[in-house]
PyMOL Python script that loads the backbone (N, CA, C, O; Angstrom):
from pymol import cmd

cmd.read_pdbstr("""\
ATOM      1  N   UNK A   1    -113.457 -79.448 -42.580  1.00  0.00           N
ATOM      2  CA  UNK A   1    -114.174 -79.864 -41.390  1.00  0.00           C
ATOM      3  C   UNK A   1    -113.239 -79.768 -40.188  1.00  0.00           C
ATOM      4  O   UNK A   1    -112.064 -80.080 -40.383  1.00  0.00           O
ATOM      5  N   UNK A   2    -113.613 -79.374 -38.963  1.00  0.00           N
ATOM      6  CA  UNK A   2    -112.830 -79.303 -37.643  1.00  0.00           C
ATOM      7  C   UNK A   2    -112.839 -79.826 -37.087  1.00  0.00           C
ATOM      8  O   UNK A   2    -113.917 -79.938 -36.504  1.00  0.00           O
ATOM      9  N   UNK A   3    -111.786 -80.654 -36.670  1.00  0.00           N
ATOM     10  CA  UNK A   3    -111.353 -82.530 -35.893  1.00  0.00           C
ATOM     11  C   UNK A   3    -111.915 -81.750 -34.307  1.00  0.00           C
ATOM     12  O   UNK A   3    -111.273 -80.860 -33.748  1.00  0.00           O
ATOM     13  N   UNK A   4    -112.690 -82.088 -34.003  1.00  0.00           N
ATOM     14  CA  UNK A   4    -112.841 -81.775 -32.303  1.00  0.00           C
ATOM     15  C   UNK A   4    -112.461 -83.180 -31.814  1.00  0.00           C
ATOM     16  O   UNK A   4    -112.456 -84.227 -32.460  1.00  0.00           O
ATOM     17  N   UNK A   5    -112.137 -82.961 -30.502  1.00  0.00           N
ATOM     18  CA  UNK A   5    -111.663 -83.786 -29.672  1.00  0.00           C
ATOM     19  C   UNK A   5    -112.604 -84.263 -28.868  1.00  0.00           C
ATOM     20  O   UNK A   5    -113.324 -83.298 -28.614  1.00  0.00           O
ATOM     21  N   UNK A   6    -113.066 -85.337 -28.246  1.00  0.00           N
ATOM     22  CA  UNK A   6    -113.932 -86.056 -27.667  1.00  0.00           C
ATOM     23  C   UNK A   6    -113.292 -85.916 -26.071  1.00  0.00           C
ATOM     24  O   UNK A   6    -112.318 -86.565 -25.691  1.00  0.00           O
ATOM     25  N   UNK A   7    -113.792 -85.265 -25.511  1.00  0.00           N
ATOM     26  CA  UNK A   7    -113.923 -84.820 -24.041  1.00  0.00           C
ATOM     27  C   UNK A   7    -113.508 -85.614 -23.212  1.00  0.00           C
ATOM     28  O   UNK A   7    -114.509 -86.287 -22.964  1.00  0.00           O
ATOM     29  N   UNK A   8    -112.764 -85.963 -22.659  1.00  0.00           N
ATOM     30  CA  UNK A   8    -112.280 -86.740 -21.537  1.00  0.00           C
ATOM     31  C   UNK A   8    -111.380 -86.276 -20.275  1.00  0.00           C
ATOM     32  O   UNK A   8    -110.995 -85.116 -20.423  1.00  0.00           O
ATOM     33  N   UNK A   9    -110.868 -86.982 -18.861  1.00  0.00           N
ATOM     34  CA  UNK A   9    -110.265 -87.106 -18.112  1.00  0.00           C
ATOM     35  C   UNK A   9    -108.213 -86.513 -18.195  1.00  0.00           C
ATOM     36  O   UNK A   9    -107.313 -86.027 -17.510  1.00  0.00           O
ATOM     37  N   UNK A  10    -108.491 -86.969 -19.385  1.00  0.00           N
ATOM     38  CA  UNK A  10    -106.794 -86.326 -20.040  1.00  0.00           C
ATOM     39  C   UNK A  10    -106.803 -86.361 -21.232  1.00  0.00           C
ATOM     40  O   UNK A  10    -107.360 -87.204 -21.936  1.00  0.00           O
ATOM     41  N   UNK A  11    -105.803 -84.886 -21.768  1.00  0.00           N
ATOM     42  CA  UNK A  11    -105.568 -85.094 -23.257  1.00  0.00           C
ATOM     43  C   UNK A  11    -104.418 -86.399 -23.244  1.00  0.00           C
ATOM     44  O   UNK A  11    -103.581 -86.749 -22.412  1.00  0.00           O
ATOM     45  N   UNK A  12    -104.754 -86.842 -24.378  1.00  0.00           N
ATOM     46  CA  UNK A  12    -104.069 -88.121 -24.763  1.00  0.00           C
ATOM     47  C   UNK A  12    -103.283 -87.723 -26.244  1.00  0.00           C
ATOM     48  O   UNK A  12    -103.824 -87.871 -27.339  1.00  0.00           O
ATOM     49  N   UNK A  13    -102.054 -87.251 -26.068  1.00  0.00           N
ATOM     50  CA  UNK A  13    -101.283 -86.509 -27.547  1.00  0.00           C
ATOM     51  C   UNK A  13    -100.887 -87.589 -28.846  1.00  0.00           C
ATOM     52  O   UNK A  13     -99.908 -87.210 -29.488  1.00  0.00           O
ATOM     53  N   UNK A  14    -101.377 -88.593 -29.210  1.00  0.00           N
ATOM     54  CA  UNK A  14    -101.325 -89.415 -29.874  1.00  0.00           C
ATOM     55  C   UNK A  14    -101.990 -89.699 -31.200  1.00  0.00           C
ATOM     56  O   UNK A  14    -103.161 -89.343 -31.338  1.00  0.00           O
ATOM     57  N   UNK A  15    -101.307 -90.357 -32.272  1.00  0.00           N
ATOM     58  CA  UNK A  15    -102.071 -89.771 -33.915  1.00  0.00           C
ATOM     59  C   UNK A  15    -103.620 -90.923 -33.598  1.00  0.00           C
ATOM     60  O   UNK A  15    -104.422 -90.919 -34.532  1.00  0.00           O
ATOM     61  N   UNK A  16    -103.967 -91.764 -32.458  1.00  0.00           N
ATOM     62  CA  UNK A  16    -105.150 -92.525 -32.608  1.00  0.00           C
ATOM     63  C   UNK A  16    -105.673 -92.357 -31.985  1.00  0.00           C
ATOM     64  O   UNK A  16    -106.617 -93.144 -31.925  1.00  0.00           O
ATOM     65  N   UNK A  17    -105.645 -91.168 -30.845  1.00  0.00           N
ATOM     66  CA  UNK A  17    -106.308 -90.762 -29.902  1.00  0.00           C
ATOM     67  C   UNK A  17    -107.313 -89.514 -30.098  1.00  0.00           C
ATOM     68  O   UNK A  17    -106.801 -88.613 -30.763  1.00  0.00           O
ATOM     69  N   UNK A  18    -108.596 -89.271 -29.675  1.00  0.00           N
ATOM     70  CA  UNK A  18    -109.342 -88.286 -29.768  1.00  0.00           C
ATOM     71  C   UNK A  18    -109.680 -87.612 -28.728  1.00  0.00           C
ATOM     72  O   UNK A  18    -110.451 -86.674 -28.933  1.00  0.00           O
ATOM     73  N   UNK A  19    -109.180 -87.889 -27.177  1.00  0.00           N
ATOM     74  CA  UNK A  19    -109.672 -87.142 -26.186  1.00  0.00           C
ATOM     75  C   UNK A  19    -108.461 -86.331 -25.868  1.00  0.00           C
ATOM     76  O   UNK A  19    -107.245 -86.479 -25.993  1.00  0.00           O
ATOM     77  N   UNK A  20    -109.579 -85.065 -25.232  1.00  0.00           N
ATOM     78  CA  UNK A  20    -109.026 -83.986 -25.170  1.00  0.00           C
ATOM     79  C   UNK A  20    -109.803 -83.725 -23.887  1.00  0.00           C
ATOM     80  O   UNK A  20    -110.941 -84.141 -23.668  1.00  0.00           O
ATOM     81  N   UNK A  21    -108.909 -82.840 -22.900  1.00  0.00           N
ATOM     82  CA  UNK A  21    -109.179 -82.278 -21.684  1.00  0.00           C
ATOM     83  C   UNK A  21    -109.586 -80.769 -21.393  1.00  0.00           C
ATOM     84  O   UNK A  21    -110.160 -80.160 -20.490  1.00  0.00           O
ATOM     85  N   UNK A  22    -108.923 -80.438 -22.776  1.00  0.00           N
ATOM     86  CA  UNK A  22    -109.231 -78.515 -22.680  1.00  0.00           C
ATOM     87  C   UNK A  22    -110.754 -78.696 -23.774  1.00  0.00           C
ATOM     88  O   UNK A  22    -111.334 -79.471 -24.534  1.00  0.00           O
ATOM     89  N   UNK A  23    -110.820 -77.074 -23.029  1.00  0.00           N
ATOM     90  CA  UNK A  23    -112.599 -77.140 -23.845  1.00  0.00           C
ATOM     91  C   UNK A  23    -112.433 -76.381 -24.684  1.00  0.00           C
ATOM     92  O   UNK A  23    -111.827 -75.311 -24.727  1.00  0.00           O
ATOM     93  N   UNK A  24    -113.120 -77.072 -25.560  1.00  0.00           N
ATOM     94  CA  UNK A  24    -112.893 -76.818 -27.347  1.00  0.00           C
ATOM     95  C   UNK A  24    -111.865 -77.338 -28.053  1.00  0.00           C
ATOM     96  O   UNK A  24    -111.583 -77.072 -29.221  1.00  0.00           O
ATOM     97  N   UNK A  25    -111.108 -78.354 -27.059  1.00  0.00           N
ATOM     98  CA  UNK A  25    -109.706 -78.712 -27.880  1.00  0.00           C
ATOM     99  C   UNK A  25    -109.823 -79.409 -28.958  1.00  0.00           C
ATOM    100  O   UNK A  25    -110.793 -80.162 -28.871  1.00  0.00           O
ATOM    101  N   UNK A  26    -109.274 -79.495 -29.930  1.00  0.00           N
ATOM    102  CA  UNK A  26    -109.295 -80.429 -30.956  1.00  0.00           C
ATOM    103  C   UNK A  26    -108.914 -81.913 -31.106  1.00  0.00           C
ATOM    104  O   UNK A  26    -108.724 -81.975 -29.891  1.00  0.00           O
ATOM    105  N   UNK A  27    -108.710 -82.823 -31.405  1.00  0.00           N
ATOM    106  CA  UNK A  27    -108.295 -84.189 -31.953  1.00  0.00           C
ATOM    107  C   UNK A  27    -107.091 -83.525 -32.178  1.00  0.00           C
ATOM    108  O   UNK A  27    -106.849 -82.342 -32.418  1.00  0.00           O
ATOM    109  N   UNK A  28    -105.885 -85.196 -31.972  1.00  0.00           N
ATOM    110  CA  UNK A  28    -104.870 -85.302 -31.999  1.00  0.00           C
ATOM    111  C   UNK A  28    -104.267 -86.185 -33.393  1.00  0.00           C
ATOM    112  O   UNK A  28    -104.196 -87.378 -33.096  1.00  0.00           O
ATOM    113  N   UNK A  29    -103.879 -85.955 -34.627  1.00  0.00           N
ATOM    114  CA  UNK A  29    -103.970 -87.020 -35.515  1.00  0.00           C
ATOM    115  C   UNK A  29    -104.812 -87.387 -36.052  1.00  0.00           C
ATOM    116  O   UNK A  29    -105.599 -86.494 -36.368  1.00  0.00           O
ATOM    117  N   UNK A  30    -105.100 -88.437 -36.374  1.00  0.00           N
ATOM    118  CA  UNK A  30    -106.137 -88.871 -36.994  1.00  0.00           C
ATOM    119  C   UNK A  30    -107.602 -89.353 -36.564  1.00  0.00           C
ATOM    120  O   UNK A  30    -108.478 -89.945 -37.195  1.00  0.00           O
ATOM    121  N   UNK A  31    -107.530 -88.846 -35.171  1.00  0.00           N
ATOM    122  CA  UNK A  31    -108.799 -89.095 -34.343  1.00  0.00           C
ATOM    123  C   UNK A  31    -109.805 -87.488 -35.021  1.00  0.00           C
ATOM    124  O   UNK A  31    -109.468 -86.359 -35.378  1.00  0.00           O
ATOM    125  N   UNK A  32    -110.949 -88.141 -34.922  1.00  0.00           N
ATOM    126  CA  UNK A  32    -111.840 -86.849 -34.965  1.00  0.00           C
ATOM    127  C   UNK A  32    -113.483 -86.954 -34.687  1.00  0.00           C
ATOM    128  O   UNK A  32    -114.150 -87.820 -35.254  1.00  0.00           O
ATOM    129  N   UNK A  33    -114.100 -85.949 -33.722  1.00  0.00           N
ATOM    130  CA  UNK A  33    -115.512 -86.429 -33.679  1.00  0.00           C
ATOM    131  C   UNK A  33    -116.433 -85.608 -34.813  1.00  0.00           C
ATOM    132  O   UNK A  33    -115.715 -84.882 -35.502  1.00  0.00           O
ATOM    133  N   UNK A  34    -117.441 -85.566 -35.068  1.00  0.00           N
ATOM    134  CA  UNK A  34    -118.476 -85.123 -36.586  1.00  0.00           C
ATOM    135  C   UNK A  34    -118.872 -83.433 -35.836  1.00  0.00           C
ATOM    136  O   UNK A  34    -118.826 -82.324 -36.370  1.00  0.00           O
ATOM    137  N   UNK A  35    -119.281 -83.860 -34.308  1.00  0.00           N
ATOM    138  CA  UNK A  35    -119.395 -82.553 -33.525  1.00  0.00           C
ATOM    139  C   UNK A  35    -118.757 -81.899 -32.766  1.00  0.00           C
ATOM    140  O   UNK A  35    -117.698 -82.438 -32.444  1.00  0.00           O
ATOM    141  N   UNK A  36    -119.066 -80.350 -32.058  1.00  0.00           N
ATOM    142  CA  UNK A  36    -118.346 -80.257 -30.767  1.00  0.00           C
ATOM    143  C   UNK A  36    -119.068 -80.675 -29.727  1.00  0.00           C
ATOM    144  O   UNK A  36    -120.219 -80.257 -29.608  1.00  0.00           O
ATOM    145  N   UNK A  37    -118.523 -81.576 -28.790  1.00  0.00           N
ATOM    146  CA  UNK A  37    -119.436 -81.792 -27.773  1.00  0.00           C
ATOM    147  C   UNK A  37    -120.083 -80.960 -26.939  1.00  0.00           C
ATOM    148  O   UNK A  37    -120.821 -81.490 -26.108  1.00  0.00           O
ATOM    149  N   UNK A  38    -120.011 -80.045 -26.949  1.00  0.00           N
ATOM    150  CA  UNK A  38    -120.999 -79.209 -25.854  1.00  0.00           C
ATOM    151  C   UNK A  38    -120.744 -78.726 -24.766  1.00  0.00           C
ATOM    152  O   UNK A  38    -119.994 -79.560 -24.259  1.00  0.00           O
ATOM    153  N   UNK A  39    -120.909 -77.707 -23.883  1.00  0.00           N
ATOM    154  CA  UNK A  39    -120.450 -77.407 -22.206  1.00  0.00           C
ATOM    155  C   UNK A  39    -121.027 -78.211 -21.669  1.00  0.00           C
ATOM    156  O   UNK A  39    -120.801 -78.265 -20.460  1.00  0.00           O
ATOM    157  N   UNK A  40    -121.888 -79.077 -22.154  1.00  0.00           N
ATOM    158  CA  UNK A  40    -122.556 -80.127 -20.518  1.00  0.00           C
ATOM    159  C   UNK A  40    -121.254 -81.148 -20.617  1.00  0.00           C
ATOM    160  O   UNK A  40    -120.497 -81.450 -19.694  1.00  0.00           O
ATOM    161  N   UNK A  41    -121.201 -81.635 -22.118  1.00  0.00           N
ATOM    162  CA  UNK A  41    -120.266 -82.960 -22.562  1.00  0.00           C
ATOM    163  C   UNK A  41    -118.537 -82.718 -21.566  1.00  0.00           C
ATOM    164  O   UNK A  41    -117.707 -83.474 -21.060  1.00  0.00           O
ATOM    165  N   UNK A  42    -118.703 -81.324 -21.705  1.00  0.00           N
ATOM    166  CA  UNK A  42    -117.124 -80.486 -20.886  1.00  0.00           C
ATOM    167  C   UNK A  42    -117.235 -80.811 -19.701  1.00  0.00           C
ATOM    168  O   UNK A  42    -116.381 -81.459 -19.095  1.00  0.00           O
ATOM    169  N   UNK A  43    -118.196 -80.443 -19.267  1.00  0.00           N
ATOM    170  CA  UNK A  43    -118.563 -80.392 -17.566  1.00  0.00           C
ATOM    171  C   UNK A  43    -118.759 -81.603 -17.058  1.00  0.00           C
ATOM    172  O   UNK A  43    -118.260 -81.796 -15.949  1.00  0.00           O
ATOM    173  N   UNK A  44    -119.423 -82.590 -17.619  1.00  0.00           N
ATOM    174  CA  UNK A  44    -119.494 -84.000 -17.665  1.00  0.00           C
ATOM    175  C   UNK A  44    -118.646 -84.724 -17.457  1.00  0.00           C
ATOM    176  O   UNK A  44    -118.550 -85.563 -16.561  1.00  0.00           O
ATOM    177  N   UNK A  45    -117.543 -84.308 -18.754  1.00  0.00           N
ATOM    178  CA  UNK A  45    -116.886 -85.440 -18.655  1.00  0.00           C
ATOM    179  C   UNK A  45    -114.725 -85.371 -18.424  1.00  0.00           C
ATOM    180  O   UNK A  45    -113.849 -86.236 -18.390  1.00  0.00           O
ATOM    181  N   UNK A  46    -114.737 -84.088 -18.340  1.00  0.00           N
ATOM    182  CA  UNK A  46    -113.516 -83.491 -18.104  1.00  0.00           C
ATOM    183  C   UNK A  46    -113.531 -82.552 -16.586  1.00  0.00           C
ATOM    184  O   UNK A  46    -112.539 -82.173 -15.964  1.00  0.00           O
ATOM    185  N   UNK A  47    -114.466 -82.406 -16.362  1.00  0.00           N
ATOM    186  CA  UNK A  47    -114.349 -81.489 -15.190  1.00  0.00           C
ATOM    187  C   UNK A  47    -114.913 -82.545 -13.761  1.00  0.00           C
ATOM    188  O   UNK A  47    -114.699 -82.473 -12.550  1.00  0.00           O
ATOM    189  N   UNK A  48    -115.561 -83.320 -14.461  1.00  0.00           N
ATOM    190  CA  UNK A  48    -115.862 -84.620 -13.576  1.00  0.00           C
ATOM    191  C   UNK A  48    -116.887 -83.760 -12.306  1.00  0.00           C
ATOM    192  O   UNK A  48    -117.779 -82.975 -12.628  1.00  0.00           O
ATOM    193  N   UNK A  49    -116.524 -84.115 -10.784  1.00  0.00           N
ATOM    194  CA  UNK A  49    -116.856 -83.769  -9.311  1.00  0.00           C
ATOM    195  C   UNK A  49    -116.310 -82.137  -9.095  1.00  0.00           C
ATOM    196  O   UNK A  49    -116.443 -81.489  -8.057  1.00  0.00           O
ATOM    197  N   UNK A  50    -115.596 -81.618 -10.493  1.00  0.00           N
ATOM    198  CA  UNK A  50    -115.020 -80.330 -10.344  1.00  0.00           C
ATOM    199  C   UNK A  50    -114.180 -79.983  -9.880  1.00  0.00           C
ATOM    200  O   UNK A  50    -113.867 -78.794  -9.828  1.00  0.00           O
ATOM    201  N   UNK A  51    -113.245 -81.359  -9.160  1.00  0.00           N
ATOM    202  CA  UNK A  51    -111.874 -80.835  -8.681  1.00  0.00           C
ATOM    203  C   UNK A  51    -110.765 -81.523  -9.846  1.00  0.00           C
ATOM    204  O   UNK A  51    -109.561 -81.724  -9.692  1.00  0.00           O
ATOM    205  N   UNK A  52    -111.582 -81.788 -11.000  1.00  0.00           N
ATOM    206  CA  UNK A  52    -110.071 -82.413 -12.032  1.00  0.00           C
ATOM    207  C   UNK A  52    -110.549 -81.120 -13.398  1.00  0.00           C
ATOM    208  O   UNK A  52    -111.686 -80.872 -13.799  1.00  0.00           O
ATOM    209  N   UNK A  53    -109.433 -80.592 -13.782  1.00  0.00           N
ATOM    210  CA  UNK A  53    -108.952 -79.791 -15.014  1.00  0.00           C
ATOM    211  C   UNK A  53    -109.515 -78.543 -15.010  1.00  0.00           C
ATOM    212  O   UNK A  53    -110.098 -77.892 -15.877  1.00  0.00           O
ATOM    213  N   UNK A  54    -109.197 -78.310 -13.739  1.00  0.00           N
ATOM    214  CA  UNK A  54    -109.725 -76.512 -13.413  1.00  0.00           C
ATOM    215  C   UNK A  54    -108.812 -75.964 -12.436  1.00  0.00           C
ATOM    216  O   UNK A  54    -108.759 -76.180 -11.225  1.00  0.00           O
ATOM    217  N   UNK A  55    -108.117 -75.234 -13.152  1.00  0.00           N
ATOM    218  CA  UNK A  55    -108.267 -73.833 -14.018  1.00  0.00           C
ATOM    219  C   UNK A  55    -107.601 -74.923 -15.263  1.00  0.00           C
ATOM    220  O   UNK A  55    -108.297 -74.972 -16.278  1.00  0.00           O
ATOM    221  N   UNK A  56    -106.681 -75.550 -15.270  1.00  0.00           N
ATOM    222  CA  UNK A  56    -105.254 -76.304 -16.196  1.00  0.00           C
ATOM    223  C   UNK A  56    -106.267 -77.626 -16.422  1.00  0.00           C
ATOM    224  O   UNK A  56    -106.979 -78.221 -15.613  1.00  0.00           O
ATOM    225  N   UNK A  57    -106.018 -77.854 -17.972  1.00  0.00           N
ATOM    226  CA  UNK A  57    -106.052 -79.036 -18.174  1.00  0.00           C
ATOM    227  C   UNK A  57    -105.245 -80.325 -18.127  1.00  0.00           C
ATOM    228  O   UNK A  57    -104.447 -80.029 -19.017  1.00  0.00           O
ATOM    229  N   UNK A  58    -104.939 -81.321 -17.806  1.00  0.00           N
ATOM    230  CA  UNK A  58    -104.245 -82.611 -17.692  1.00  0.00           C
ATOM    231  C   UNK A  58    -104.064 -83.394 -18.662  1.00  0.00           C
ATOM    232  O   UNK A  58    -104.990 -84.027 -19.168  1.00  0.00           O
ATOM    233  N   UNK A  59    -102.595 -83.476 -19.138  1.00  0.00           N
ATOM    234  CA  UNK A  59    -102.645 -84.577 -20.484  1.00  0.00           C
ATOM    235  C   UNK A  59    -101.608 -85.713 -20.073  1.00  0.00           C
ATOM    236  O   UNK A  59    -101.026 -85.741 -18.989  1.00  0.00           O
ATOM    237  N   UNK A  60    -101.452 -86.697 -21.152  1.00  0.00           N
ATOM    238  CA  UNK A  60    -100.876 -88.149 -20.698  1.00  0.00           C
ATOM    239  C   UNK A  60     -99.982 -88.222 -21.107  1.00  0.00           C
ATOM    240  O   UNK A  60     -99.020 -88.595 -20.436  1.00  0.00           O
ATOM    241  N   UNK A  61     -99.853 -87.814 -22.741  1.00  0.00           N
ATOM    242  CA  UNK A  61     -98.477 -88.190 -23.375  1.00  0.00           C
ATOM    243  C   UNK A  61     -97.724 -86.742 -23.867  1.00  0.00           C
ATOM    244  O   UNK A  61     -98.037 -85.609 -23.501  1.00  0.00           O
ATOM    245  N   UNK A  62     -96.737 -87.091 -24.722  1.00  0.00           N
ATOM    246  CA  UNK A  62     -95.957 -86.054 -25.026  1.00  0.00           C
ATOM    247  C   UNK A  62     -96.857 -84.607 -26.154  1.00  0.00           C
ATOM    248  O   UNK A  62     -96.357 -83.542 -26.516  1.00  0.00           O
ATOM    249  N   UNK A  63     -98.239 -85.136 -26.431  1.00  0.00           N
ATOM    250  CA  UNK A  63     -99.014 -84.834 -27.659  1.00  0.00           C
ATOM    251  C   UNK A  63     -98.615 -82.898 -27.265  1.00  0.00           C
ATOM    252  O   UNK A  63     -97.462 -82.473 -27.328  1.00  0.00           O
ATOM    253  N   UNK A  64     -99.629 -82.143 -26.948  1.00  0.00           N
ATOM    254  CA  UNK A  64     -99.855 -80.511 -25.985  1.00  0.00           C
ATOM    255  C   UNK A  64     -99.763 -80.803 -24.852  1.00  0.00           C
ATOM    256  O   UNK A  64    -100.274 -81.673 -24.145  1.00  0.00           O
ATOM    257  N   UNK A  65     -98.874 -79.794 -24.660  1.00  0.00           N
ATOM    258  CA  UNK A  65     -98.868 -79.611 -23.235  1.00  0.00           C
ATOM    259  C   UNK A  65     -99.713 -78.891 -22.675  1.00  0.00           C
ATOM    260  O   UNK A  65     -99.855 -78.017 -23.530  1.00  0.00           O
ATOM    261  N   UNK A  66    -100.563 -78.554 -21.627  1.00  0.00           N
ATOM    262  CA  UNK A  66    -101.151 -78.156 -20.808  1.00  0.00           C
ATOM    263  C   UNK A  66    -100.235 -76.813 -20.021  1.00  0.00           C
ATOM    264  O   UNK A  66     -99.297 -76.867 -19.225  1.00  0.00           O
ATOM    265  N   UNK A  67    -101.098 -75.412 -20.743  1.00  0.00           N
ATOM    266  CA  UNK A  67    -100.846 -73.830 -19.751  1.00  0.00           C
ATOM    267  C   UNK A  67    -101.388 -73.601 -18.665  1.00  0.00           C
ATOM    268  O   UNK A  67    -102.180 -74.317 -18.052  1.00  0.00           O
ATOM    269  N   UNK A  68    -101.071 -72.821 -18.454  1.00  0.00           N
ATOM    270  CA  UNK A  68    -101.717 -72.460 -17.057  1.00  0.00           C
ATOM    271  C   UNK A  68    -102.967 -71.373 -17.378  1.00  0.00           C
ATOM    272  O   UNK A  68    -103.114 -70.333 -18.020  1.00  0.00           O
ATOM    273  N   UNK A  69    -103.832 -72.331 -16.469  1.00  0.00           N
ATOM    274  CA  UNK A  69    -105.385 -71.651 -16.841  1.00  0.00           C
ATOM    275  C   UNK A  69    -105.471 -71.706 -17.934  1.00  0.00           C
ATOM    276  O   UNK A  69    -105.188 -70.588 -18.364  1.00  0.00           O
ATOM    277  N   UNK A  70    -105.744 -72.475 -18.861  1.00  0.00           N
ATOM    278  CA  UNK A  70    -105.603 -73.248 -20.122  1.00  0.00           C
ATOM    279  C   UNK A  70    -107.257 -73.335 -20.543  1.00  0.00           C
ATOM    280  O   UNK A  70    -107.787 -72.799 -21.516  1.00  0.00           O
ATOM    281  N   UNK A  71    -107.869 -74.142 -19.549  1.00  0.00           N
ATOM    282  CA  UNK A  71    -109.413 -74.341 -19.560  1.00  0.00           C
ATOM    283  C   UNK A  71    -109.587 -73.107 -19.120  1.00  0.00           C
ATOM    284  O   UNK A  71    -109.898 -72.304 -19.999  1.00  0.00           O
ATOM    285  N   UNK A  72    -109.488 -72.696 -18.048  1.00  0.00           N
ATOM    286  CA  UNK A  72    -110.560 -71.344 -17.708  1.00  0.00           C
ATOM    287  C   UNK A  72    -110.614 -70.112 -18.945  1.00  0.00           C
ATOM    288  O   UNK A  72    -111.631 -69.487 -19.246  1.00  0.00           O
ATOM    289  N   UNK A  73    -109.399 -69.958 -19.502  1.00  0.00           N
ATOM    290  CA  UNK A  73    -109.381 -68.849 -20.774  1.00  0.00           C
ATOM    291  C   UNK A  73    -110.273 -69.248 -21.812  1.00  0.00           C
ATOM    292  O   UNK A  73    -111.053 -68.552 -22.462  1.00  0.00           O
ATOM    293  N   UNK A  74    -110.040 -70.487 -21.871  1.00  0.00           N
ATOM    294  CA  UNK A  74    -111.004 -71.574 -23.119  1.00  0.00           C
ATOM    295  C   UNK A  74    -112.365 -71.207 -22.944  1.00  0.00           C
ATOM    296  O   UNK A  74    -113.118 -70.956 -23.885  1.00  0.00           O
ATOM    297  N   UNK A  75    -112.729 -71.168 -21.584  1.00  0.00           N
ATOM    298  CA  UNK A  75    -114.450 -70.975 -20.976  1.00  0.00           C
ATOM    299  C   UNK A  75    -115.027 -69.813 -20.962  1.00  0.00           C
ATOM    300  O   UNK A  75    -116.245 -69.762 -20.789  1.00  0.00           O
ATOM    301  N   UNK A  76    -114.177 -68.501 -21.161  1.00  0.00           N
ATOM    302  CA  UNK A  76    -114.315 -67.183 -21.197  1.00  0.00           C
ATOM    303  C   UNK A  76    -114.377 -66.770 -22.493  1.00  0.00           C
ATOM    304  O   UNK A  76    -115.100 -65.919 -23.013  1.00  0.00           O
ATOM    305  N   UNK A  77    -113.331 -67.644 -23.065  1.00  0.00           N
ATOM    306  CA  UNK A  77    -113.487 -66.837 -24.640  1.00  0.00           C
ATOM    307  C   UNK A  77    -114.649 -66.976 -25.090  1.00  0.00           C
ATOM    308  O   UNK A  77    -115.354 -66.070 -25.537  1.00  0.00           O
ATOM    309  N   UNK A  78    -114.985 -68.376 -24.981  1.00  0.00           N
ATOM    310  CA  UNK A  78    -116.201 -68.852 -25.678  1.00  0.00           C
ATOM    311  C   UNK A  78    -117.422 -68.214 -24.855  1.00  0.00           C
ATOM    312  O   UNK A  78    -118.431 -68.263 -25.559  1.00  0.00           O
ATOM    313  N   UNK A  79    -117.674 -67.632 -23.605  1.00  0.00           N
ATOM    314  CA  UNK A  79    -118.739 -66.871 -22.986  1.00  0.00           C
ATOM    315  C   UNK A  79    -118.736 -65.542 -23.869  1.00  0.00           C
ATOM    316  O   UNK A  79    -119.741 -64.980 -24.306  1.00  0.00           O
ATOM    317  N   UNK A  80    -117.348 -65.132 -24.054  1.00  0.00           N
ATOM    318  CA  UNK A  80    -117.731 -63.794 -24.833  1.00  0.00           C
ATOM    319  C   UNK A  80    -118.187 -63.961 -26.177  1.00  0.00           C
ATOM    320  O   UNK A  80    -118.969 -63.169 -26.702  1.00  0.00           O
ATOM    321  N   UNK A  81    -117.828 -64.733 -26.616  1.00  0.00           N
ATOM    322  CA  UNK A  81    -118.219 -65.157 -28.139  1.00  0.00           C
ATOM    323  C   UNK A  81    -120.126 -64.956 -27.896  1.00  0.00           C
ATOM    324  O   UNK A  81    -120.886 -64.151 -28.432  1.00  0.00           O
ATOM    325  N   UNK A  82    -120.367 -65.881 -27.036  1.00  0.00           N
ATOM    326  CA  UNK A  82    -121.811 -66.050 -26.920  1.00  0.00           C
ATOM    327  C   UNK A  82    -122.459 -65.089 -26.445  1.00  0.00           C
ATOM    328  O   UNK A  82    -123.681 -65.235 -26.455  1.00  0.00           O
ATOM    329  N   UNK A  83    -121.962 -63.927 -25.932  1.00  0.00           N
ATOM    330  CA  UNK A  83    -122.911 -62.821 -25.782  1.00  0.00           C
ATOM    331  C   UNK A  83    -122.560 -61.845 -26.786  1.00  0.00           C
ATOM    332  O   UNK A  83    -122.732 -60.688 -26.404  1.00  0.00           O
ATOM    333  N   UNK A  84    -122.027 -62.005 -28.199  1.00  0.00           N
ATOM    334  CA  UNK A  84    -121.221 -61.053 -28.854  1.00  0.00           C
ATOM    335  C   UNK A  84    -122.937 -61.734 -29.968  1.00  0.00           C
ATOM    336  O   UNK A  84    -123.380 -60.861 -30.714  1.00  0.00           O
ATOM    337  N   UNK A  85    -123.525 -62.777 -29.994  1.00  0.00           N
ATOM    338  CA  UNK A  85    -124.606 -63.440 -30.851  1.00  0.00           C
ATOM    339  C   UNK A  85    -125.800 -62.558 -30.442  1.00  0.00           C
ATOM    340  O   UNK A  85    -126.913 -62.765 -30.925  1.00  0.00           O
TER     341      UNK A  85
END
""", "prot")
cmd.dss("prot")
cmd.show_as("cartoon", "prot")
cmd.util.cbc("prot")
cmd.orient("prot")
């Protein structure tokens, strides 16, 4: 089964933490959600008013670090995926 990460404001790199800032990111440790949350759940709740975790996602602790254009590659891959269906 694939630990997805529960969508939030910052990845949080910690074994009890489950939010994640990049889209599609996974759980950190022993956190894990049953689903992937979704592009609304992304847009919702990590991208906020649209000026937080775009293009780069934002994390808190030492867990991943955050690339450059990190989310935006994340949002493309998965567009091509979906017109490849």
């Amino acid at each position: 089964m694939d630990r997805y990460g529960k969508y939030s404001e910052t990845t949080v790199g910690n074994s009890n933490s489950r939010a994640t800032a990049l889209c599609g990111g996974k759980a950190h440790g022993n956190g894990t959600e049953t689903g992937y949350g979704g592009f609304k759940d992304f847009v919702a709740k990590t991208l906020t008013n649209g000026s937080e975790n775009w293009p780069m996602s934002k994390a808190k602790n030492k867990g991943s670090k955050p690339q450059p254009n990190d989310n935006a590659k994340a949002v493309v891959t998965d567009l091509v995926a979906l017109n490849r269906d």
